[in-house]
C-alpha positions in Angstrom: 7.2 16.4 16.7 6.2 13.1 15.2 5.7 12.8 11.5 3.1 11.4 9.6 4.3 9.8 6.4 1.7 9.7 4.1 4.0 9.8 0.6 3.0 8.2 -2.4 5.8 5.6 -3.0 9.1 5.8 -1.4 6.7 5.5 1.2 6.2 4.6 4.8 7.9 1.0 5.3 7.3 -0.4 9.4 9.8 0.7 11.7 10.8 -2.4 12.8 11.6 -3.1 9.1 13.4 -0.2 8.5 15.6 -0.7 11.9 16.4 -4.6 10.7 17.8 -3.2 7.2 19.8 -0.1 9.2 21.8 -3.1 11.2 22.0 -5.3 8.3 23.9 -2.1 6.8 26.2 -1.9 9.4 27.1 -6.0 10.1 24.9 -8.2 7.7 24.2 -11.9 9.6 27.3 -11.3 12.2 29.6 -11.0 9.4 31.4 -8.1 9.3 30.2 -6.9 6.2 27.5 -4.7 5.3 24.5 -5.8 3.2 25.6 -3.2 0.6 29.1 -4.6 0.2 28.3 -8.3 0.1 28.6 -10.6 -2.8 24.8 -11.3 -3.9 25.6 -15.0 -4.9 27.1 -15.3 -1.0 26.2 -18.1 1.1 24.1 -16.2 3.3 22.3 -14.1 0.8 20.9 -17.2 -1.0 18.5 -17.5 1.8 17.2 -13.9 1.9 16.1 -14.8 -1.3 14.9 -18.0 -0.9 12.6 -17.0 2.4 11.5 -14.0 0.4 10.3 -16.1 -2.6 8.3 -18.4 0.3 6.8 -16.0 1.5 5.3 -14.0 -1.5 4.1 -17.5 -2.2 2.3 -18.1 1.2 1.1 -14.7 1.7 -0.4 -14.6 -1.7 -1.3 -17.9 -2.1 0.3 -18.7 -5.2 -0.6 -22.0 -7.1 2.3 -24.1 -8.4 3.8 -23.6 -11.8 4.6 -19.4 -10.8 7.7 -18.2 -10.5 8.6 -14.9 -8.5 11.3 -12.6 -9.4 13.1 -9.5 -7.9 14.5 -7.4 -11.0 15.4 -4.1 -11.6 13.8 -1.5 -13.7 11.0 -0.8 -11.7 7.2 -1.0 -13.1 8.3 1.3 -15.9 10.5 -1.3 -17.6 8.0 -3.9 -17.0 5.9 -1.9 -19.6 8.0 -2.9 -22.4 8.7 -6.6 -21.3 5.1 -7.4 -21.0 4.2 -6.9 -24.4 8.1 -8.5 -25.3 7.3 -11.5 -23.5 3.6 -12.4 -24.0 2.1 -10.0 -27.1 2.0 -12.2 -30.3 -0.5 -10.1 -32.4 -3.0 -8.1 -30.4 -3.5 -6.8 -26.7 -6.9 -5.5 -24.6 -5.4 -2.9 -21.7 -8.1 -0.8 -19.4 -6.9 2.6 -19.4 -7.2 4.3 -15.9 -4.6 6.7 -15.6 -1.2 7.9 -16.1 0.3 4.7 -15.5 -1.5 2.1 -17.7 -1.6 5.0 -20.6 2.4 4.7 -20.3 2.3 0.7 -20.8 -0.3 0.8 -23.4 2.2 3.0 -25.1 5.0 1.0 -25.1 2.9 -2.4 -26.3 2.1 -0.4 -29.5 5.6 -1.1 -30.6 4.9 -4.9 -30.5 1.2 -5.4 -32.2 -1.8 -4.6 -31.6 -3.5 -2.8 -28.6 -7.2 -2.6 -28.2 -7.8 0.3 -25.5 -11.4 -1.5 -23.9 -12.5 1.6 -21.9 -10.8 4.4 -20.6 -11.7 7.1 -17.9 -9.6 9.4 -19.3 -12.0 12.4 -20.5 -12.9 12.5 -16.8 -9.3 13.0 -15.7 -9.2 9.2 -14.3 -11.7 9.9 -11.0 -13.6 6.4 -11.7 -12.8 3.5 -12.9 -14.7 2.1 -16.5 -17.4 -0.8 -16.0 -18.7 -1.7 -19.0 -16.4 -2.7 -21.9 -15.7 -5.6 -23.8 -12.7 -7.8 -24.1 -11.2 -9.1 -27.2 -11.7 -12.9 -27.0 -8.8 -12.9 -29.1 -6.4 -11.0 -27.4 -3.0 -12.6 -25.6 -4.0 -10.6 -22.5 -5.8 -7.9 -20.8 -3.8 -5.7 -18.8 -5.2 -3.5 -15.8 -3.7 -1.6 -13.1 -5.1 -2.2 -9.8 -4.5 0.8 -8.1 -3.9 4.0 -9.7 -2.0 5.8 -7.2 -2.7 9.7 -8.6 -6.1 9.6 -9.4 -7.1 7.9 -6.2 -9.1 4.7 -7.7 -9.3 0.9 -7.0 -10.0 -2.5 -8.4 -11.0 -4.1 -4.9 -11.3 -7.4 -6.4 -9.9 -9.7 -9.4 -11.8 -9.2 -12.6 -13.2 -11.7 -15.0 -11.7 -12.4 -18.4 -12.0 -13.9 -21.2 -8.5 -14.1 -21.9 -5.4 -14.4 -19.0 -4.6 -11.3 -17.1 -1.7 -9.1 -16.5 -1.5 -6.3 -13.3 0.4 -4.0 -12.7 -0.1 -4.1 -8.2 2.8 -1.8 -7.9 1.0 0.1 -5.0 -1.2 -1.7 -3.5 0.2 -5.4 -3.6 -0.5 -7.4 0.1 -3.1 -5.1 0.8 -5.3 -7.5 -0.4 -6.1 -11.5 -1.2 -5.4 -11.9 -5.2 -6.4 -14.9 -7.1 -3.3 -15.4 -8.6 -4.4 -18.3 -11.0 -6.6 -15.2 -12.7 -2.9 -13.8 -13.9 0.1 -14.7 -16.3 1.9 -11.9 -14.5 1.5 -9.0 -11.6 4.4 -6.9 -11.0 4.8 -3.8 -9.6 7.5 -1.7 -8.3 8.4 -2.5 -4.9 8.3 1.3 -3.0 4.8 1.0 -1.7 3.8 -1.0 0.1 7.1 -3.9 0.0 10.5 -1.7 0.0 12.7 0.6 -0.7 12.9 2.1 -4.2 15.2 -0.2 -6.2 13.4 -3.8 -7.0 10.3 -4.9 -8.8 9.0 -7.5 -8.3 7.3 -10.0 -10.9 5.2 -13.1 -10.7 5.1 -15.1 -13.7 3.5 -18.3 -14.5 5.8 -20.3 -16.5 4.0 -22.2 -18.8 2.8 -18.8 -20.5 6.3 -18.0 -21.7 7.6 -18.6 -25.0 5.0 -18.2 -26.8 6.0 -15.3 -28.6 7.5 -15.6 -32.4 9.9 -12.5 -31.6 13.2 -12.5 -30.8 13.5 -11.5 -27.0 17.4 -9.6 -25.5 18.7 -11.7 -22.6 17.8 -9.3 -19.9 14.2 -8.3 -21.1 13.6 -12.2 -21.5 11.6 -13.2 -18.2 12.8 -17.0 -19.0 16.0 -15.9 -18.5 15.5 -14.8 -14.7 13.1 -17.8 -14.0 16.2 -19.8 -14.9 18.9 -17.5 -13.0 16.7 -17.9 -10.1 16.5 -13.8 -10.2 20.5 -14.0 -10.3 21.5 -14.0 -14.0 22.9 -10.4 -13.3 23.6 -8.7 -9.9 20.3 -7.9 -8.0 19.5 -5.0 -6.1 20.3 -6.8 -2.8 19.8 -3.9 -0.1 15.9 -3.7 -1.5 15.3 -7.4 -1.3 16.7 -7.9 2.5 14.0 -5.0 3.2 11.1 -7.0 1.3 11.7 -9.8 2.8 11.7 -8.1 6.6 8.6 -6.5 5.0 6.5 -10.0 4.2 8.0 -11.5 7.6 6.2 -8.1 8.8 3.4 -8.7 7.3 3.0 -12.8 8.2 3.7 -12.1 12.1 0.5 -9.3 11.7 -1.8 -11.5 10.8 -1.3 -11.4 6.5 -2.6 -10.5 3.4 -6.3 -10.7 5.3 -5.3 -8.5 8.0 -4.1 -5.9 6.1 -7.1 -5.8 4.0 -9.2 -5.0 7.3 -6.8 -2.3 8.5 -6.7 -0.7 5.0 -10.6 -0.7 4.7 -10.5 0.7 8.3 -7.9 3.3 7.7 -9.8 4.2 4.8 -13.3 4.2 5.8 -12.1 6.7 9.1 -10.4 9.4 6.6 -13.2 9.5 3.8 -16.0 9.7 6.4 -14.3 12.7 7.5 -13.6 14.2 3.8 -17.5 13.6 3.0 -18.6 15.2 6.7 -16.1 18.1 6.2 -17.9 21.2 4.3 -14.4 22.4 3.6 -13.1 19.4 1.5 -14.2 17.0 -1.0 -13.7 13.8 -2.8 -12.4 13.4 -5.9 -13.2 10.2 -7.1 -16.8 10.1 -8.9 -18.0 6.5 -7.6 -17.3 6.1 -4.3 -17.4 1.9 -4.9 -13.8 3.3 -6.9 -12.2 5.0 -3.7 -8.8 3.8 -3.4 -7.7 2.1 -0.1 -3.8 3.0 -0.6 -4.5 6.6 -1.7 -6.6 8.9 -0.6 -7.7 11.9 -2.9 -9.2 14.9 -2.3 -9.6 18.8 -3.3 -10.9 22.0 -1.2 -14.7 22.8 -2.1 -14.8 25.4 -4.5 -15.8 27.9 -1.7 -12.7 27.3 -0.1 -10.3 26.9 -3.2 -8.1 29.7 -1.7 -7.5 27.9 1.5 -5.4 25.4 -0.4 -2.1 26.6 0.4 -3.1 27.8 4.0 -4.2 24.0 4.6 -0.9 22.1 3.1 1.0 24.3 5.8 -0.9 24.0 8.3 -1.1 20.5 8.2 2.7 20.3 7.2 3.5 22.3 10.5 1.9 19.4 12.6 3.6 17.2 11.2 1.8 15.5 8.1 4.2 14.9 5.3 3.6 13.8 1.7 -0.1 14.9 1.6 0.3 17.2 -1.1 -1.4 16.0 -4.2 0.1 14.9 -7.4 1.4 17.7 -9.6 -0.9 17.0 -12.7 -4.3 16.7 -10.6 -3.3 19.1 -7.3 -5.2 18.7 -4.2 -4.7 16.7 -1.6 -3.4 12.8 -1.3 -2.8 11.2 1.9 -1.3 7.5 0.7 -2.4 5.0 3.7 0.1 1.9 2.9 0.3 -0.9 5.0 2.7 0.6 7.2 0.8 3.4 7.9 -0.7 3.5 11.6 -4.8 4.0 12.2 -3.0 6.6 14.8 -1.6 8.6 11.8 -5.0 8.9 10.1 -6.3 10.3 12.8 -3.8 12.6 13.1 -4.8 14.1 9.6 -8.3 14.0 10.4 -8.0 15.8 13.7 -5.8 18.7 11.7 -9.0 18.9 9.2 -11.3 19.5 11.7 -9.4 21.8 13.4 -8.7 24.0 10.2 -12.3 23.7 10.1 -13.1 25.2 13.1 -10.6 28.4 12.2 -12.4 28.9 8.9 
């Protein structure tokens, strides 16, 4: 039976990418050696690197004076560095969900944090429009894509003041205007690799600003200088990312995958919104997340739950289950993930349907 990845992050990666890094673990570039036993600062590594650096650059279309670095720590660690590296004395963050409340906790320990709007006393399901942002501030800090709650930014924001993103899940799925941001970064288990690199872009000239006192490692100079090699760097994830972008170049790019995310989306919420046995859960459907797809049983059919999860379980669909603090349903349609797939999950909600 074929199986239907639709997990939130590890998640789906293509299959051509994942067979590239399976040979690469048995004889990296013909050379005897596996990928996982190399030395990173080998002769042949340096280029993995080097392409992958190209590319994020041409796929995203990043303006010169950025640099982009592969580190480890995933998004969670970023959390503290942002506020190390760029906070002087006050910070504007948009609260929508689990994930920015956890970075706006950790810049409290560096000054001060002005929370513009949050969605939070309606359990994240939409995204806050009107709010006002400190002209004063260092930065305002959004997340782009908040993977439990289901909801989107679908385009960059204007500011006042530079930006900061966390696009951990749903970075290439769309065109970004880079020169609107000091710094994206995002862990890289989405829609790049496996679990084990995040991934940073960083425009130099907007470091060093800060009075503090920064540690080597949480220093972002430090890695622009090392060339993302000051210490060792998780090499397996970063041959996968960069099979990944070369994935996404030869289907067309950042532009394509846009279209085939809006289209996977579009299939699977048309059939949420026709289905009387399911619903929605985001409050303003202009919020609907593209990368992950959220939705509960009507109350009518609340018992059904359980009955559904298996029965679309036993045809396959994996990873639909629905984040433990908001339950339900999430079906996570990455760049990876086939139209095919979708309709796979929409055809076992119709036919559940039809038995109830």
């Amino acid at each position: 039976m074929k199986k239907h990845n639709f997990n939130a992050g590890p998640s789906i990666l293509p299959r051509e990418v994942i067979e590239k890094t399976a040979q690469a673990v048995l004889d990296f570039n013909g050379s005897g050696l596996s990928i996982m036993e190399i030395s990173h600062r080998a002769k042949d590594f340096q280029p993995v690197v080097d392409e992958a650096v190209a590319l994020f650059k041409e796929l995203l279309n990043i303006p010169e004076g950025y640099s982009v670095l592969f580190l480890g720590g995933g998004a969670s660690l970023e959390f503290c560095m942002i506020p190390f590296n760029f906070l002087e004395k006050k910070a504007a963050y948009l609260n929508t969900g689990v994930w920015a409340k956890k970075a706006i906790k950790e810049a409290k320990a560096f000054g001060e944090v002005v929370e513009v709007a949050s969605s939070a006393e309606a359990t994240y399901t939409y995204i806050p429009k009107e709010y006002t942002i400190p002209a004063d501030a260092d930065y305002f800090h959004v997340t782009t894509n908040n993977t439990i709650y289901g909801t989107e930014l679908h385009e960059d924001l204007d500011s006042p003041v530079p930006m900061i993103a966390d696009m951990s899940s749903d970075i290439f799925s769309r065109p970004v205007d880079v020169s609107k941001y000091i710094c994206i970064y995002g862990g890289a288990q989405k829609n790049l690799a496996p679990a084990g690199v995040t991934f940073v872009i960083v425009k130099n000239d907007a470091l060093g600003k800060v009075s503090r006192h920064i540690p080597t490692m949480l220093n972002y100079q430090t890695h622009v200088d090392g060339g993302s090699m000051f210490n060792t760097p998780p090499v397996l994830p970063i041959y996968t990312a960069l099979q990944t972008l070369r994935w996404i170049k030869a289907n067309g790019g950042v532009a394509e995958m846009q279209k085939r995310a809006k289209e996977k989306a579009e299939m699977l919420y048309a059939e949420i919104d026709r289905n009387k046995m399911f619903r929605g859960t985001v409050t303003d459907k202009g919020d609907r997340s593209y990368m992950n797809i959220c939705f509960v049983m009507n109350d009518e059919y609340k018992e059904l739950e359980a009955d559904f999860l298996k029965f679309a379980t036993e045809r396959g669909m994996v990873g639909i289950k629905g984040h433990r603090s908001v339950g339900g349903f999430r079906a996570s349609c990455y760049n990876a993930m086939a139209k095919e797939s979708v309709q796979a999950l929409i055809d076992c909600m119709q036919e559940f349907e039809k038995l109830h």
